[in-house]
C-alpha positions in Angstrom: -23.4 -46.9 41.7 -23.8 -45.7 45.1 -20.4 -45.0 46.1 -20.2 -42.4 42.7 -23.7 -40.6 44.4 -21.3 -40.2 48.0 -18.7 -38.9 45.7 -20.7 -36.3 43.5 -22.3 -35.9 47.0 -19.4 -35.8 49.6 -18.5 -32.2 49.4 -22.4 -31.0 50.0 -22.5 -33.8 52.8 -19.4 -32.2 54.4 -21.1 -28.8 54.5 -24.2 -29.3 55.0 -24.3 -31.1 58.0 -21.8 -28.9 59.9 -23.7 -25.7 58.9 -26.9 -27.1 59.8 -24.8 -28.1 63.5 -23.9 -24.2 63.7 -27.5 -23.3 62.5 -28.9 -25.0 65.5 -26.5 -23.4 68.6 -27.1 -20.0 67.1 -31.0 -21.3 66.9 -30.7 -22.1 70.5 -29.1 -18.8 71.5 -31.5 -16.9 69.5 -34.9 -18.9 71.3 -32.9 -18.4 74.6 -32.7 -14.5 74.1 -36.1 -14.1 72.6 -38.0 -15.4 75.8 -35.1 -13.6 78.1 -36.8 -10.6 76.3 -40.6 -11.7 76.5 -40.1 -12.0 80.1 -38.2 -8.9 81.0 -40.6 -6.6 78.7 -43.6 -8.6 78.5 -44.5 -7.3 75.4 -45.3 -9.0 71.8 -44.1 -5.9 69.8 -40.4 -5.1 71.9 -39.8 -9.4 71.3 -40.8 -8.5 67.6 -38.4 -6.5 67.2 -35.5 -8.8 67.4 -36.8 -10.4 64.3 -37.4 -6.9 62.6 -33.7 -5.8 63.4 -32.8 -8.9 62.0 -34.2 -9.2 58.4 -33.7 -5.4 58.1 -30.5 -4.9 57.2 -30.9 -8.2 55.1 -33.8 -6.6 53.1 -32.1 -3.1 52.7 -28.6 -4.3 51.9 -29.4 -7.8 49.9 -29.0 -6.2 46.2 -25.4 -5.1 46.6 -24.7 -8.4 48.7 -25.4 -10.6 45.9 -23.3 -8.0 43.5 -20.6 -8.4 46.2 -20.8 -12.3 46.1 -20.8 -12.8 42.2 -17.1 -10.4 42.1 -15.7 -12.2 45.3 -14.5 -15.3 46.5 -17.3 -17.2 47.7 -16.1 -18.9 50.6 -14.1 -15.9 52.1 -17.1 -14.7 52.1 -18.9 -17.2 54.2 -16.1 -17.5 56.2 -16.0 -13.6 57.3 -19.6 -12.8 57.8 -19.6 -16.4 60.3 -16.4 -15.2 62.0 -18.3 -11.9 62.5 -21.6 -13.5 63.6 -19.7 -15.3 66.2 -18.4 -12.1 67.5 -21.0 -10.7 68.3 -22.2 -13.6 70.7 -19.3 -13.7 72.3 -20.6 -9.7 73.3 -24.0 -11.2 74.4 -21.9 -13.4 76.6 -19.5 -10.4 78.1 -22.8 -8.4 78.4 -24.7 -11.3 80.3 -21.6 -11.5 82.5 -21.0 -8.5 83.6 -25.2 -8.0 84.0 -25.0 -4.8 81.5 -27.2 -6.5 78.5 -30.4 -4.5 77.8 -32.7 -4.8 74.9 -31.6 -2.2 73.1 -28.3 -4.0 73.0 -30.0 -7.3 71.7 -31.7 -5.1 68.9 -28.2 -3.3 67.8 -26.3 -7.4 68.0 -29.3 -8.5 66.1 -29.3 -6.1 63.3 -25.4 -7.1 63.1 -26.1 -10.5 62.6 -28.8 -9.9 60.1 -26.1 -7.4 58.0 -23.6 -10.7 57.9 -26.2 -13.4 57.2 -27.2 -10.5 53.9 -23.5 -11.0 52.7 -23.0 -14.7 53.1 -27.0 -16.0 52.2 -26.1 -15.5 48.3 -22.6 -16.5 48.6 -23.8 -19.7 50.1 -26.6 -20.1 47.8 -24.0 -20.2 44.7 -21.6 -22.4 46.6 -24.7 -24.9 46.6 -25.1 -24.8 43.2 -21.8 -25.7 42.4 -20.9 -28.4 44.5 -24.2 -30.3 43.4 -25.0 -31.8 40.1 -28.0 -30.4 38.1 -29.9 -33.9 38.7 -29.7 -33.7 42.2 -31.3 -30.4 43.0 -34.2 -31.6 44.5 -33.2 -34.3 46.5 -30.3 -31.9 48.0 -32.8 -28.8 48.5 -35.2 -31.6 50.4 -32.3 -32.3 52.6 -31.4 -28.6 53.1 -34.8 -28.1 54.1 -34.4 -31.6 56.4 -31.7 -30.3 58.4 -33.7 -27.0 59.2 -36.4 -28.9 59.9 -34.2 -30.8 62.7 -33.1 -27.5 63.6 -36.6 -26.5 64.5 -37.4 -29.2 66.4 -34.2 -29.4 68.5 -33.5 -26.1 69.0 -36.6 -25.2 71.6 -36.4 -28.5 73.6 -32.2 -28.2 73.4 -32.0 -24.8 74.2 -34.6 -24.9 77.9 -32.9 -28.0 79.1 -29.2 -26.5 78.5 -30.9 -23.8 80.2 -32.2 -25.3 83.5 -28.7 -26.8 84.2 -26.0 -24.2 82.6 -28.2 -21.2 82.0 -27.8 -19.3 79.0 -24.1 -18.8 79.5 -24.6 -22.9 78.8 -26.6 -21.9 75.7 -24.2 -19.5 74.4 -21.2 -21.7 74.9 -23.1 -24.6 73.0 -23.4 -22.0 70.2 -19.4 -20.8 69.6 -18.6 -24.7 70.1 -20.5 -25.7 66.6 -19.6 -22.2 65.2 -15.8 -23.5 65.6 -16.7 -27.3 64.0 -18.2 -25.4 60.9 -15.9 -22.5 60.4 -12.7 -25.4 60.7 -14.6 -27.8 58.0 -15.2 -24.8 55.6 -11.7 -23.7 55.8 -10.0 -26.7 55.7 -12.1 -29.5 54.1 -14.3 -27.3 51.7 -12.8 -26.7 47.9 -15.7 -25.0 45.9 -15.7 -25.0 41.9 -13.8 -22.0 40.3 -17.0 -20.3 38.0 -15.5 -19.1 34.6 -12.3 -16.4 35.0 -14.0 -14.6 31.9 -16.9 -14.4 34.2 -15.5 -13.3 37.1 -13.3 -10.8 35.3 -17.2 -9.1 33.4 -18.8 -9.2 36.9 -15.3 -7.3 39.1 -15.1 -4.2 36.0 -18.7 -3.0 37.0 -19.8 -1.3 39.1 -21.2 -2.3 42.4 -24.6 -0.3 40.9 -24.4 -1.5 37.4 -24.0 -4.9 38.9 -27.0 -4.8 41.1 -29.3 -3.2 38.5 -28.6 -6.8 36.4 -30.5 -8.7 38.9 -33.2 -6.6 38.8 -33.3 -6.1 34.9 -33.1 -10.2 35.0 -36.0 -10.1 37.0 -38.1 -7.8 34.8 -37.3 -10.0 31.8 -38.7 -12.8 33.5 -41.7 -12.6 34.6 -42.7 -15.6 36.0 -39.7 -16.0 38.4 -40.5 -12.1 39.7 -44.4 -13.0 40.2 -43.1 -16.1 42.3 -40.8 -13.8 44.1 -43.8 -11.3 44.6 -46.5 -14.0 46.2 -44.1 -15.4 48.2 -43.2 -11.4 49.5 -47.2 -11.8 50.3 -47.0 -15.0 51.9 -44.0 -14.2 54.4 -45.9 -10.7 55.1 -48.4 -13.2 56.7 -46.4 -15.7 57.9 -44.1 -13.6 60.0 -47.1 -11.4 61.3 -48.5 -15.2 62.7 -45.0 -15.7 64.0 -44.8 -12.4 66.0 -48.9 -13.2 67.4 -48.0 -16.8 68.5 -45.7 -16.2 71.6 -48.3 -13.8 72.9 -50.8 -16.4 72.1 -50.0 -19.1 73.7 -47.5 -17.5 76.8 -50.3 -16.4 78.8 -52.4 -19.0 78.8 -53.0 -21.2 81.7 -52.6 -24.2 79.4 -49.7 -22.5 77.3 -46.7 -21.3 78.9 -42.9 -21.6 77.8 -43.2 -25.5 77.7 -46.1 -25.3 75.5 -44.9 -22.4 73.2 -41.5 -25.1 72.8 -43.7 -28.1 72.5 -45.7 -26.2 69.3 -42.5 -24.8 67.9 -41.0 -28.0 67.4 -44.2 -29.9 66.0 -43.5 -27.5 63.2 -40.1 -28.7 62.6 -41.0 -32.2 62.8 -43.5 -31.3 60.3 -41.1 -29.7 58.3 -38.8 -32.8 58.7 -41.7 -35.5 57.1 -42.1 -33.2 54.3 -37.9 -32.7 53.6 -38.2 -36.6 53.5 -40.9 -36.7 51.0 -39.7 -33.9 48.9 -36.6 -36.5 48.2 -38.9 -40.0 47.1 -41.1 -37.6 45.6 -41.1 -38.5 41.9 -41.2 -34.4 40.1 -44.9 -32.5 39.8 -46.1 -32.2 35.8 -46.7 -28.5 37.1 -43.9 -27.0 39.5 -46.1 -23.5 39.5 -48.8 -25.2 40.8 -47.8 -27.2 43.7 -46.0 -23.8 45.0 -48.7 -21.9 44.5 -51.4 -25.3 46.1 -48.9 -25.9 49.0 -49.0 -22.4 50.6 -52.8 -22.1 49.9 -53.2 -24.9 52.3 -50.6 -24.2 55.2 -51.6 -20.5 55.9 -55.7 -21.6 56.0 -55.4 -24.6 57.5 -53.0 -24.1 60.2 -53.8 -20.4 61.0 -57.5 -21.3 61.1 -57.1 -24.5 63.3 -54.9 -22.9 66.3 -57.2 -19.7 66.4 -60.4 -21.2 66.7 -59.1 -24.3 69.5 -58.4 -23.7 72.8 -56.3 -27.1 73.0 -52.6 -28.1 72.7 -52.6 -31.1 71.1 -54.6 -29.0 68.1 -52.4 -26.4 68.4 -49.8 -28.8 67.2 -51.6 -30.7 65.0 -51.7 -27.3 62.7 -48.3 -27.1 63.0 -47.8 -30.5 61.6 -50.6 -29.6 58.7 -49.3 -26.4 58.2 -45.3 -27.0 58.0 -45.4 -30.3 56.2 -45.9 -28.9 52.6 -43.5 -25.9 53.0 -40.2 -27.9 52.3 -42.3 -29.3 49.2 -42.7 -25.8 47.7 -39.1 -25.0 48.9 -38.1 -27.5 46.1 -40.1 -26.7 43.8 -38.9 -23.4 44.0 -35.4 -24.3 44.1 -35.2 -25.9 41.1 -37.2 -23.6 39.1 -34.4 -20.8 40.5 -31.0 -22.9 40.3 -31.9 -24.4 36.5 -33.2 -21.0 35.1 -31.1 -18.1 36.3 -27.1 -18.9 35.2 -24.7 -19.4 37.7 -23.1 -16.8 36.9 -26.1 -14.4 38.0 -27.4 -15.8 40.6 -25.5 -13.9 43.2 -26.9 -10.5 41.9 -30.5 -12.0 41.2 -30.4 -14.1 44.6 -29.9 -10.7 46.3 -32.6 -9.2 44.6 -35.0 -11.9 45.4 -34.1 -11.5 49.0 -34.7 -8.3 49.1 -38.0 -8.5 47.5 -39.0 -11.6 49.0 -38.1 -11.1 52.4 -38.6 -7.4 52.7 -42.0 -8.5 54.2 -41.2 -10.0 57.0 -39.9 -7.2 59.2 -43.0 -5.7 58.3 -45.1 -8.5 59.0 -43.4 -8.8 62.5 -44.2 -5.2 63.2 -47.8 -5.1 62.0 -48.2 -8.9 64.3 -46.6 -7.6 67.4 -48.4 -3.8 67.1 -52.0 -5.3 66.4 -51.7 -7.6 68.9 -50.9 -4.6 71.7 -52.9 -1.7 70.5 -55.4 -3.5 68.4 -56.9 -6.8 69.1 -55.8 -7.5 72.3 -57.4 -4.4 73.8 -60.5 -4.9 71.3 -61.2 -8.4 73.1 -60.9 -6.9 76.4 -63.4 -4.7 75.6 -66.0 -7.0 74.9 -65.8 -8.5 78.2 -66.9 -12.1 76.9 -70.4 -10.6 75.5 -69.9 -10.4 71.8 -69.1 -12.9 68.8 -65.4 -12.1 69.3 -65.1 -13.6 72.8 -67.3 -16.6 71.5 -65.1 -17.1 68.7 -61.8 -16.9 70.6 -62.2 -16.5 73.8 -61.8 -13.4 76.7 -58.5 -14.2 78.6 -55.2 -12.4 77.8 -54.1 -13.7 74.3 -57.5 -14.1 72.6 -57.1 -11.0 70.9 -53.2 -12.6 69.3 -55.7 -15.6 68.5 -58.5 -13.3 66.7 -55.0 -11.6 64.6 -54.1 -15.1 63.5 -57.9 -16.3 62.3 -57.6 -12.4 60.2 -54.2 -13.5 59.0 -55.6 -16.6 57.7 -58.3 -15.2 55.5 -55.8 -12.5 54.0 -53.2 -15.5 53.3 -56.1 -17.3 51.6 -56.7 -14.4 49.3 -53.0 -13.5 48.8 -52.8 -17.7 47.2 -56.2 -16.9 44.7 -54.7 -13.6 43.7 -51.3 -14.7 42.8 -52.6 -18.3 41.8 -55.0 -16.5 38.9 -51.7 -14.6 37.4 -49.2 -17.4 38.0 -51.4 -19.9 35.6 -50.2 -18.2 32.4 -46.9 -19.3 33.3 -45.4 -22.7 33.1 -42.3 -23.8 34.2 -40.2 -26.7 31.2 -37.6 -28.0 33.1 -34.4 -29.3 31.3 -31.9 -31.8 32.7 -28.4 -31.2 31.4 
């Protein structure tokens, strides 16, 4: 019995694990960059901005993406937008050599990258779908989201010790090394499904218009997947807003620092690792709606609320842990609600147009994080010069007000979970098991 799991398994095995190797060297190039351009600018918003130049494109060009992946071959697809990713380190490297790279540079590579990750995320979510059985969708999402969760922890710690002794030339190298192991495997090793020529043949006489609109007119015919899309567009609005206020909360204080900010970072992952190996022994929720919607309540109150009102490390990560360990158990309950109610044959276009409206937030949220914590908070704390509740909530130094942002960002995600949580009840979720 085992050896027939390895063999329904063996081709998601294959690429999985080398994608999640080439997730984590451009992981590490990316954390390597991102404090490169906290120290040169010292500024929350200009780091933001990396992230915002990044899911841009991804948000304004996800609908015709996923249009583009249900009429094309899907792992021509993945295998141009990687080659093209890897390109564009390999200018971060020519830049850093010849002592030319600026931040404006980092933003234009950045909002490159995020273009080709908008053509191949829908590609590679259908490639998913086909290479695993119906029955395993849960236990393969819960190792999807156990690979990223090694990526998070790894990639910090990896990416300053590669950094004392090679410097980010070291890094960078690190990151076209597993770039080559994955794009070899998927070129050579991977064989994906063929979906139905009929299919194909409908989806490549439209239009790339016509096409799109289908996702969206999926969505509006299905009104509990669109609400899920919609709350989760609230919760990432939050989340990334927290992600853009933590580096500028924890960087300047005298017990935070680089180390610190890469210690907290990958508590989160290890969180997100014990929940990717629960989500798999898990036995399946009577109410998949629920947990989502439960899950997320918890992580953005409990973590956001715990780091914000302690002035301690270890606390610090121990909301990480609280926070992060229930987000791979949503991811799967998602998943499967996704992958076993929208055809396979649609979920290119529909994929694309829940990217668009899910993650459209998070540029957004990393503006509104990184510009309230320079103009807003950070300058409101100041001003109370340790005399008013403020200051005896969070403190005076430099990064109190980034702390005062995430207690805020707390209470809205809290609200966004009983909003959402009161329309998303009249739904429910029958799964069916082919």
């Amino acid at each position: 019995m085992k050896s027939v799991f390895h063999s329904k398994l063996r081709t998601f095995y294959l690429l999985w694990s080398t994608q999640g190797l080439s997730q984590l060297g451009s992981s590490m190039t990316n954390f390597a960059l991102a404090l490169w351009l906290y120290e040169k600018t010292g500024s929350a918003l200009q780091t933001a901005f990396l992230a915002i130049c990044s899911y841009t494109p991804y948000v304004l060009m996800s609908i015709f993406a996923g249009a583009l992946s249900d009429r094309w071959n899907k792992k021509r697809i993945m295998l141009a937008s990687d080659a093209c990713a890897a390109a564009t380190t390999v200018l971060v490297l020519v830049l850093l050599r010849s002592e030319l790279l600026r931040p404006a540079h980092l933003y234009i590579l950045s909002a490159v990258n995020g273009l080709m990750n908008t053509i191949q995320r829908p590609a590679s979510d259908v490639a998913m779908t086909l290479i695993v059985p119906r029955e395993e969708y849960q236990k393969t999402s819960g190792m999807r989201s156990f690979s990223n969760s090694l990526v998070t922890i790894l990639h910090p710690v990896l990416a300053t010790t590669v950094f004392a002794f090679a410097g980010i030339f070291g890094v960078i190298l690190i990151d076209l090394g597993t770039f080559f192991v994955a794009f070899c495997v998927l070129l050579f090793l991977i064989k994906l499904p063929d979906i139905a020529r009929s299919e194909e043949e409908g989806n490549r006489t439209k239009s790339l218009i016509a096409s799109s609109k289908e996702g969206l007119r999926y969505l509006k015919r299905n009104p509990m997947i669109l609400y899920l899309i919609l709350f989760l567009s609230g919760v990432n609005l939050v989340a990334s807003a927290f992600d853009a206020a933590l580096p500028a909360y924890i960087l300047p204080r005298e017990n935070g620092g680089q180390r610190i900010l890469g210690l907290v970072a990958s508590f989160a992952g290890i969180a997100t690792l014990l929940g990717s190996m629960a989500v798999t022994i898990l036995p399946k929720p009577k109410n998949r709606i629920k947990v989502i919607v439960g899950t997320m309540f918890f992580s953005l109150t409990i973590e956001n609320f715990l780091l914000a009102l302690t002035d301690e490390p270890v606390l610090w990560c121990a909301g990480q842990i609280l926070g992060w360990f229930v987000v791979p158990i949503m991811g799967a309950n998602l998943d499967v609600i996704l992958r076993t109610t929208i055809p396979v044959s649609m979920q290119g276009r529909v994929y694309a147009c829940r990217n668009s409206l899910q993650f459209f937030t998070i540029p957004v949220g990393f503006f509104l994080g990184g510009f309230l914590v320079d103009q807003v908070f950070e300058p409101l704390v100041a001003a109370d010069q340790g005399a008013g509740l403020a200051s005896s909530l969070f403190g005076s130094a430099k990064g109190s007000g980034a702390g005062m942002l995430i207690f805020l960002l707390g209470i809205t995600g809290a609200c966004i979970c009983l909003f959402f949580g009161s329309i998303l009840k009249r739904f429910r979720f029958v799964e069916q098991i082919e």
